[in-house]
C-alpha positions in Angstrom: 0.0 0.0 0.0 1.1 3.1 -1.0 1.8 6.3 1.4 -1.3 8.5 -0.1 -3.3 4.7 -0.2 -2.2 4.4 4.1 -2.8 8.4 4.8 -6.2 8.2 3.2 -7.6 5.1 5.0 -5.7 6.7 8.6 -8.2 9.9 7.5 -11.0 7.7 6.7 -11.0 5.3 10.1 -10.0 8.6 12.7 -13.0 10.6 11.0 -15.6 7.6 10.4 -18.7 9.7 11.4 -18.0 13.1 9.3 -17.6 11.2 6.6 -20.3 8.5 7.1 -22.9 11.9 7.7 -21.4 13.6 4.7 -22.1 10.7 2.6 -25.6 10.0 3.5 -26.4 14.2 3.0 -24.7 13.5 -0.2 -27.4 10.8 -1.4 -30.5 13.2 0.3 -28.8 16.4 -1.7 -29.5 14.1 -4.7 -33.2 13.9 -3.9 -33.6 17.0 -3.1 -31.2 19.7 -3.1 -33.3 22.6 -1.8 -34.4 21.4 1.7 -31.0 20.7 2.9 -28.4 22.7 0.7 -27.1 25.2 3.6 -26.3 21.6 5.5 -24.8 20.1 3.3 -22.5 23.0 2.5 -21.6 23.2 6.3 -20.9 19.5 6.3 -19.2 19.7 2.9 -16.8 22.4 4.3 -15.9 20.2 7.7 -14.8 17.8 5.1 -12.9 19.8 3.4 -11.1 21.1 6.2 -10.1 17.4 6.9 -8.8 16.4 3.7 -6.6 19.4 3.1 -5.3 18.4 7.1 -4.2 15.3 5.9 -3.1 16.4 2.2 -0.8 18.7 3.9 0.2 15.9 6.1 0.8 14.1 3.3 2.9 16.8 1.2 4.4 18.9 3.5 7.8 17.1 3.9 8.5 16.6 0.2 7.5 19.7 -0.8 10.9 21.6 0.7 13.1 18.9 -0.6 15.0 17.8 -3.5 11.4 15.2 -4.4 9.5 18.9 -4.5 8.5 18.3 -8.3 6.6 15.0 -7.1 4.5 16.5 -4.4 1.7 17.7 -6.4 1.7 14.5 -8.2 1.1 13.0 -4.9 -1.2 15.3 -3.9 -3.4 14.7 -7.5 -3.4 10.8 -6.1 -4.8 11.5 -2.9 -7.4 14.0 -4.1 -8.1 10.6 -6.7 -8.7 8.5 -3.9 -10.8 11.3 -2.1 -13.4 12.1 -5.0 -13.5 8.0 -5.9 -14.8 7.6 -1.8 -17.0 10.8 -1.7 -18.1 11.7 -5.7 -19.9 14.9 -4.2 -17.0 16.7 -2.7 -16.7 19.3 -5.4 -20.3 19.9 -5.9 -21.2 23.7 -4.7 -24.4 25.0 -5.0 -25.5 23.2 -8.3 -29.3 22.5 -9.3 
């Protein structure tokens, strides 16, 4: 397994609930996207705060080194693995 493959399930298991609860507004946002858009935007945003946590994590030590160039290539993997597990991340405001 990968670094980005171990960071991303270490994110996943500390942080089972905000991401369990921003999956299942995810699927009623769907349905209905006017009843609960100002939640889901709050919960989107908790999310987010998370995964650029851990993508820092993640990036921070190569980025001042000679391996600099590869960071944002490993950063691209991680955000892969991120919008495979949760499809609505980047959704804001549509419908």
């Amino acid at each position: 397994m990968t670094k980005h493959q171990k960071l991303f399930q270490e994110m996943l298991e500390y942080n089972e609930d905000l991401f369990k609860n921003f999956k299942e507004l995810s699927h009623k946002y769907e349905m209905n996207p006017l009843n609960i858009k100002s939640e889901f935007e709050t919960e989107r945003e908790k999310v987010l705060r998370v995964v650029r946590r851990y993508e820092n994590i993640l990036c921070s030590k190569s980025e001042g080194g000679k391996y600099g160039k590869f960071s944002g290539k490993l950063a691209d993997k991680f955000w892969e693995s991120v919008r495979a597990y949760l499809p609505k991340i980047d959704l804001v405001g549509m419908k």
